[in-house]
N, C-alpha and C positions, 0 to 999 in steps of 0.2 A: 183899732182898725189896722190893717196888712197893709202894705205899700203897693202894693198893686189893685187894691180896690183905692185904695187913697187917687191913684194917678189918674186910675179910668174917672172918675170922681171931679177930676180937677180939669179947666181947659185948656186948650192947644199949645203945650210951648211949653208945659210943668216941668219936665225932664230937662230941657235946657236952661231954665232960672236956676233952680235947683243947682245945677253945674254950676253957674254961675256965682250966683251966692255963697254957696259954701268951698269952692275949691273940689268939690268930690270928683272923681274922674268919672267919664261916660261908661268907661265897662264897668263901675263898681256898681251905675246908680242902674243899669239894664240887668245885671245879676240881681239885684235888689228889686226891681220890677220885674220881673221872673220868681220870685219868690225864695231866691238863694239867700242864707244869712250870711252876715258880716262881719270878719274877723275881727276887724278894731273899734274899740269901744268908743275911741273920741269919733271917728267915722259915722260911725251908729246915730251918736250923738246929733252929728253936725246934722244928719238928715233930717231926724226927729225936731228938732230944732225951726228945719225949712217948712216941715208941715204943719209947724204951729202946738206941735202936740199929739196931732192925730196919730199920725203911729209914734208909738212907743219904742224908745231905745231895745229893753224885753224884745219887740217885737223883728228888732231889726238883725240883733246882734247874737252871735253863738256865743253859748253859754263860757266862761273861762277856762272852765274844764277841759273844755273841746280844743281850746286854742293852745292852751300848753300841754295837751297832749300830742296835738299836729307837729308844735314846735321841739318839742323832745323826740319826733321821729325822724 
């Protein structure tokens, strides 16, 4: 499941537990509900984590490739 079908999914207040719990910052977890991937893997992680599962690290995070390529530019 996407994170943004995951949140519409979930009731009032998901996006600030979410914060909570895990440390993620509000602008990472609103790219992230916008449908933008996420650079870091433990990041990815922590979210996937909050849902229980439902979305998948896969689903959250850009590929490696992507990232060390960003990061060599």
């Amino acid at each position: 499941m996407r994170f943004p079908e995951w949140v519409d999914s979930q009731g009032h207040g998901v996006m600030t537990r979410i914060q909570r719990d895990t440390g993620v910052g509000y602008t990472t977890l609103m790219r992230a509900r916008r449908g933008e991937l996420i650079g870091e893997y433990a990041t990815a992680k922590r979210i996937s984590e909050a849902t229980g599962g439902a979305v998948s690290i896969a689903e959250l995070c850009e590929p490696a490739e992507a990232v060390e390529q960003r990061a060599a530019s």
